[in-house]
Residue frames as qw, qx, qy, qz and C-alpha x, y, z in Angstrom:
[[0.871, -0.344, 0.310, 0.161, -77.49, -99.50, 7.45],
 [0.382, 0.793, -0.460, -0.118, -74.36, -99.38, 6.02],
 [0.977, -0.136, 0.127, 0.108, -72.62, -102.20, 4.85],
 [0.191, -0.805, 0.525, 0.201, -68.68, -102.59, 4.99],
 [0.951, 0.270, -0.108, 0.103, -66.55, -105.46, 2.83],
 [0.335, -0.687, 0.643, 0.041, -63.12, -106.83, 3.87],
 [0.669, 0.606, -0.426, -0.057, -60.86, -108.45, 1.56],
 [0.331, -0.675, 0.658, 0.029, -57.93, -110.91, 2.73],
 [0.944, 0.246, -0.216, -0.043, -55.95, -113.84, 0.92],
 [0.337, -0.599, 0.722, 0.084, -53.10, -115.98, 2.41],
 [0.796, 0.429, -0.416, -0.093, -51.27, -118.18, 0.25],
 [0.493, -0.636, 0.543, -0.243, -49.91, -121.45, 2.37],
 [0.176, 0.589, -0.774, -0.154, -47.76, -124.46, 1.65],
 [0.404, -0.010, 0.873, -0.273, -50.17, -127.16, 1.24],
 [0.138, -0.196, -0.612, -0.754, -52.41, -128.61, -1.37],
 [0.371, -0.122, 0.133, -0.911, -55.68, -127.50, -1.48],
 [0.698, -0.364, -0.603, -0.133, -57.71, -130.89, -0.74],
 [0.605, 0.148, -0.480, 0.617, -55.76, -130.52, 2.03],
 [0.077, -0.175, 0.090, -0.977, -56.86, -127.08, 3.17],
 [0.454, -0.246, -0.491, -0.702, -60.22, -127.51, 2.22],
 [0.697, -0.122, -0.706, 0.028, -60.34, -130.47, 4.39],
 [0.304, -0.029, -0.464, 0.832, -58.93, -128.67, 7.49],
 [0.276, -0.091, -0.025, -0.956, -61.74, -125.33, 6.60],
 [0.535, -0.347, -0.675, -0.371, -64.43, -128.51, 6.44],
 [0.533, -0.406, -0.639, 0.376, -63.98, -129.18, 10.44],
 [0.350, -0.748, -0.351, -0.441, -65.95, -127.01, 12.50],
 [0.674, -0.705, 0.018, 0.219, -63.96, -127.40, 15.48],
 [0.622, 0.133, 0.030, 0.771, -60.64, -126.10, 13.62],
 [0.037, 0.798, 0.301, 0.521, -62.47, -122.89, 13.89],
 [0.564, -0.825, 0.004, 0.030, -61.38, -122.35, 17.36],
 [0.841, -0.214, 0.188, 0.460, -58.00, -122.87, 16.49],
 [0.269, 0.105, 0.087, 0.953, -57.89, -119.50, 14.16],
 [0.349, -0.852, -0.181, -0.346, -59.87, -117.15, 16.21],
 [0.284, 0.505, -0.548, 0.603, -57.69, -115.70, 18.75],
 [0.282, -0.169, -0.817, 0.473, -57.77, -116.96, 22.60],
 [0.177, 0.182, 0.241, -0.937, -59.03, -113.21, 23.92],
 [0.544, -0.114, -0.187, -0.810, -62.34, -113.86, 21.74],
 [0.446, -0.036, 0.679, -0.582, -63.35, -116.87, 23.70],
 [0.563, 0.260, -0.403, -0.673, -64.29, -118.67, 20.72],
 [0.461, 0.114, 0.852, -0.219, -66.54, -122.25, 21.76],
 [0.406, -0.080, -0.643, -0.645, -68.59, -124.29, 18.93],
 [0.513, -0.049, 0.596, -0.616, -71.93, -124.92, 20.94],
 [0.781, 0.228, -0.130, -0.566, -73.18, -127.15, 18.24],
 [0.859, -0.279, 0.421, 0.089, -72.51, -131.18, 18.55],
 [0.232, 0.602, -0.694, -0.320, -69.54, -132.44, 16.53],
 [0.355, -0.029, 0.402, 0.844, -68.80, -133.60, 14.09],
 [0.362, 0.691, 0.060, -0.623, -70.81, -131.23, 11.50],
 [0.599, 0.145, 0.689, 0.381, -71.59, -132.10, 8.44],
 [0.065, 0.327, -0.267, -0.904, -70.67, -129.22, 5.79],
 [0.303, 0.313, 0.630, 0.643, -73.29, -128.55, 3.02],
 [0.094, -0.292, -0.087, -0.948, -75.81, -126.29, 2.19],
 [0.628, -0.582, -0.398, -0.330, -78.55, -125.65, 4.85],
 [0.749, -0.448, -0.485, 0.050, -76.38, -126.55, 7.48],
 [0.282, -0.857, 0.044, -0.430, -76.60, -124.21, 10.76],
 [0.644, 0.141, -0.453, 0.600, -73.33, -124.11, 13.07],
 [0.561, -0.813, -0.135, -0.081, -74.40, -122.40, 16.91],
 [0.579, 0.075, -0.291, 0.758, -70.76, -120.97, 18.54],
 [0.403, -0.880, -0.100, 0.230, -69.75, -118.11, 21.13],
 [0.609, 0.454, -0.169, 0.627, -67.84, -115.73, 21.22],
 [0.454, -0.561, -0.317, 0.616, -66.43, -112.85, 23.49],
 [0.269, 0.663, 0.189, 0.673, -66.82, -109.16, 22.94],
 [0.030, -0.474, 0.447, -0.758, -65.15, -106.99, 25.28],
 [0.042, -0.168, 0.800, -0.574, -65.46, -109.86, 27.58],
 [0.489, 0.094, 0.588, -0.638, -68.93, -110.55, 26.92],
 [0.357, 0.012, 0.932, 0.054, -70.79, -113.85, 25.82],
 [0.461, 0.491, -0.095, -0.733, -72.38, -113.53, 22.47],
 [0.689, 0.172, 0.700, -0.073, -74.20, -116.47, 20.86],
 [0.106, 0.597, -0.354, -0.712, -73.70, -116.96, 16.99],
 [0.660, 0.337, 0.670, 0.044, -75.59, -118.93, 14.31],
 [0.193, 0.490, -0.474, -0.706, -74.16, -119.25, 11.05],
 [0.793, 0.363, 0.441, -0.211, -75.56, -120.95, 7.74],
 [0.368, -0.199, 0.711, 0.566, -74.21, -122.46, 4.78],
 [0.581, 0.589, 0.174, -0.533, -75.70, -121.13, 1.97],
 [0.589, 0.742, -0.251, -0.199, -73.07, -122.10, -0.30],
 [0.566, -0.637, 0.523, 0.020, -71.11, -125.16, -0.73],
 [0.807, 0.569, -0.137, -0.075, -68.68, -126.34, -3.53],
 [0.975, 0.024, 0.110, 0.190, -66.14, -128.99, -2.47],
 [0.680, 0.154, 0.193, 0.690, -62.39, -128.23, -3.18],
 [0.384, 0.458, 0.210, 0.774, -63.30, -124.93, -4.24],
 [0.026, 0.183, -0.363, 0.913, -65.44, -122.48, -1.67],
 [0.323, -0.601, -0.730, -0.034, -68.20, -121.75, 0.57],
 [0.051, -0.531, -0.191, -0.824, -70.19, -119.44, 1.59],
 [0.223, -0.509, -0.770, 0.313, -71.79, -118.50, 5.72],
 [0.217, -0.684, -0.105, -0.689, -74.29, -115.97, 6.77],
 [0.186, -0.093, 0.544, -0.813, -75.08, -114.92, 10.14],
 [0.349, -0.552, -0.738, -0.171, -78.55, -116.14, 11.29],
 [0.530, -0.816, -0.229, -0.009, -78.06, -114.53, 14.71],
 [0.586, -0.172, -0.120, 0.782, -74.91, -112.75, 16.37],
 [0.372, -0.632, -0.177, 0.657, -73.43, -109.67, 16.89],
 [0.047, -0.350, 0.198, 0.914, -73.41, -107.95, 13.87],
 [0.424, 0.480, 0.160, -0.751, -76.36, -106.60, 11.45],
 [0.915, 0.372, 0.048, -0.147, -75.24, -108.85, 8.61],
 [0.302, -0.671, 0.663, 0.140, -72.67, -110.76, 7.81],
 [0.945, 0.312, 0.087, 0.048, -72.17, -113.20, 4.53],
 [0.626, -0.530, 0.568, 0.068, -68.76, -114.87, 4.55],
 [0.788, 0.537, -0.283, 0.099, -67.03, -116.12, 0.93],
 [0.252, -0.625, 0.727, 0.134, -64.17, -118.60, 1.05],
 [0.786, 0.575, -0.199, -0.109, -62.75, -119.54, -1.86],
 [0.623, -0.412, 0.593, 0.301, -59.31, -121.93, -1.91],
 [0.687, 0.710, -0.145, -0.044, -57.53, -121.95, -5.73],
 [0.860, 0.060, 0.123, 0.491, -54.15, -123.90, -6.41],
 [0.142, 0.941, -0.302, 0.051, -51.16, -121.28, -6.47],
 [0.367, 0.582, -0.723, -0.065, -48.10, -123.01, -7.57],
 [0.514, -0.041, -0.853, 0.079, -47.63, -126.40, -5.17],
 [0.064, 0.167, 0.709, -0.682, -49.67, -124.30, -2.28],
 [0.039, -0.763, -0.615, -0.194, -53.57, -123.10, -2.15],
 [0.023, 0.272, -0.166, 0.948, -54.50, -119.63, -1.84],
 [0.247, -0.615, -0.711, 0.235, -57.16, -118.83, 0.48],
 [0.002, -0.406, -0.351, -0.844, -59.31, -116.20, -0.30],
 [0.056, -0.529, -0.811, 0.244, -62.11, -114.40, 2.18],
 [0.086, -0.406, -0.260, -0.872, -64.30, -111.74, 1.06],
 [0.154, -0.507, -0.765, 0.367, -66.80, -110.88, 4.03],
 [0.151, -0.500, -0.386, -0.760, -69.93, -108.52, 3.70],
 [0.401, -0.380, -0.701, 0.451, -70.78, -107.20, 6.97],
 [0.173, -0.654, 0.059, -0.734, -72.76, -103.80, 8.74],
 [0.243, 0.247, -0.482, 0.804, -72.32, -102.83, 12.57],
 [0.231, -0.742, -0.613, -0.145, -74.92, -102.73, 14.69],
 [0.451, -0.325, -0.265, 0.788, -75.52, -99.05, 16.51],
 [0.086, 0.847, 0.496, -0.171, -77.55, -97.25, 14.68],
 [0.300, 0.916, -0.110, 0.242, -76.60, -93.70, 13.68],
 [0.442, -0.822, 0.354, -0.063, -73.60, -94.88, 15.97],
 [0.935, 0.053, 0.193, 0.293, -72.20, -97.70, 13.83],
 [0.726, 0.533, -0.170, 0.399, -69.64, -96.08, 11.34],
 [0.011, 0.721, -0.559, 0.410, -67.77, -94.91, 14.64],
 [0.888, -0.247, 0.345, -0.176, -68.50, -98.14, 16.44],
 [0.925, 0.300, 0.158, 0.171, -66.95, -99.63, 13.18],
 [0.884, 0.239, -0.250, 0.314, -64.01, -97.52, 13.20],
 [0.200, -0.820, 0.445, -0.299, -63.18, -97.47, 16.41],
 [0.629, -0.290, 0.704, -0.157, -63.53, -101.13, 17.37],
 [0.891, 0.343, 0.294, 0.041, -65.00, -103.69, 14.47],
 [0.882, 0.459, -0.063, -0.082, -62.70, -103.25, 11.74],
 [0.147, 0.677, -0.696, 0.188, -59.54, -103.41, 13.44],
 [0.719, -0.295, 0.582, -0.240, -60.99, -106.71, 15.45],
 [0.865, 0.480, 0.101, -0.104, -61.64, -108.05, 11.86],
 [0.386, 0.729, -0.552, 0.127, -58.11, -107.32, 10.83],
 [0.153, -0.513, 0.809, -0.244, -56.45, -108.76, 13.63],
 [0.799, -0.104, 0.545, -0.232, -58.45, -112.08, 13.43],
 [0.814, 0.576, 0.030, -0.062, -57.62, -112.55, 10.15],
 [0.281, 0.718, -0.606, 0.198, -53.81, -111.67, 10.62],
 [0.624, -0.462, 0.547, -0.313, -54.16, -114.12, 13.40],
 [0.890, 0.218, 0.371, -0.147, -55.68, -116.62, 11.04],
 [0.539, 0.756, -0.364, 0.078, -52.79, -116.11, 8.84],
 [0.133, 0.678, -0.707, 0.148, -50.47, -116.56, 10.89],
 [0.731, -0.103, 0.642, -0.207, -51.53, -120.20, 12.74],
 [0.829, 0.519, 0.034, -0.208, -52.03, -121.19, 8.90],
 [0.535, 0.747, -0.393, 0.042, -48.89, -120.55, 7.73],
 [0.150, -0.566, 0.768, -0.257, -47.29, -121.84, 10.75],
 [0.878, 0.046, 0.362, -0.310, -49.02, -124.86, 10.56],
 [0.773, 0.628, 0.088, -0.001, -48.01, -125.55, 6.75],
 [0.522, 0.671, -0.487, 0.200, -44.69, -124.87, 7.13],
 [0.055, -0.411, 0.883, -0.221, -43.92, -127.02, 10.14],
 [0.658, 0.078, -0.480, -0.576, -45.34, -130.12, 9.35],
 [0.664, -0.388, -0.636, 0.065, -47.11, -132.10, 11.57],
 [0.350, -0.525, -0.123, -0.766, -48.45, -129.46, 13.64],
 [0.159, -0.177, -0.967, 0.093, -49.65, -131.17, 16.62],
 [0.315, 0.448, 0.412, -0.728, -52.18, -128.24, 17.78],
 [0.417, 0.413, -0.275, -0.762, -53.91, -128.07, 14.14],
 [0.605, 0.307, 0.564, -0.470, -55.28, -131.74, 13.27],
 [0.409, 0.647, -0.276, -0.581, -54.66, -130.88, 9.74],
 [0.409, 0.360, -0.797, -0.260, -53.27, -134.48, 8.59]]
């Protein structure tokens, strides 16, 4: 199995309680994931973040419905947290976000450890399809962020 890491930090115009607060709500998650993946939390709301607790959602992959359980393994207030995969679509998958004060905004760090399922067929699975999907959700998730944070009061985003 080969495992892959992806790196990405956006730096947005808000303090980081703030942020934090926003990353806490389970149902904001649908809000940076792009439409096209079809992204539903199947678990009741609210959630309560800490460690242990297990977060059921859906997604779309090329159009097809793919259950996902993730777990908190790692949670530290203000500052980051950590999900794995339980179940889903890829072979493994442990999730770091980390949120640090950068002048009067927060940066927002994610570091993700992930491998492909496919067998002797993953590292072309991975780059033909996975790590450009990964990019583009993240640029996605950039960009709703930032647009959020710099027009305040949002009304799609919940955030205040």
């Amino acid at each position: 199995m080969t495992n892959y890491h992806f790196e990405y930090e956006t730096v947005v115009n808000a303090p980081i309680d703030e942020v934090f607060a926003f990353f806490c709500r389970v149902e904001n998650l649908a809000k940076l994931t792009p439409v096209t993946l079809g992204f539903k939390v199947l678990s009741k709301l609210p959630i309560e973040m800490r460690v242990g607790t297990l977060i059921d959602c859906q997604v779309r992959i090329r159009g097809i419905p793919v259950k996902w359980r993730t777990e908190i393994s790692v949670w530290e207030p203000g500052k980051r947290f950590i999900d794995i995969q339980v179940k889903g679509p890829y072979r493994k998958w442990i999730h770091e976000h980390r949120f640090e004060p950068d002048g009067a905004g927060t940066r927002i760090w994610d570091a993700v450890e992930y491998a492909v399922p496919g067998g002797l067929l993953a590292p072309i699975v991975h780059n033909l399809f996975v790590r450009r999907e990964i990019k583009s959700v993240f640029a996605y998730r950039e960009k709703v962020l930032r647009e959020a944070w710099i027009t305040t009061n949002d009304p799609h985003l919940d955030v205040w």
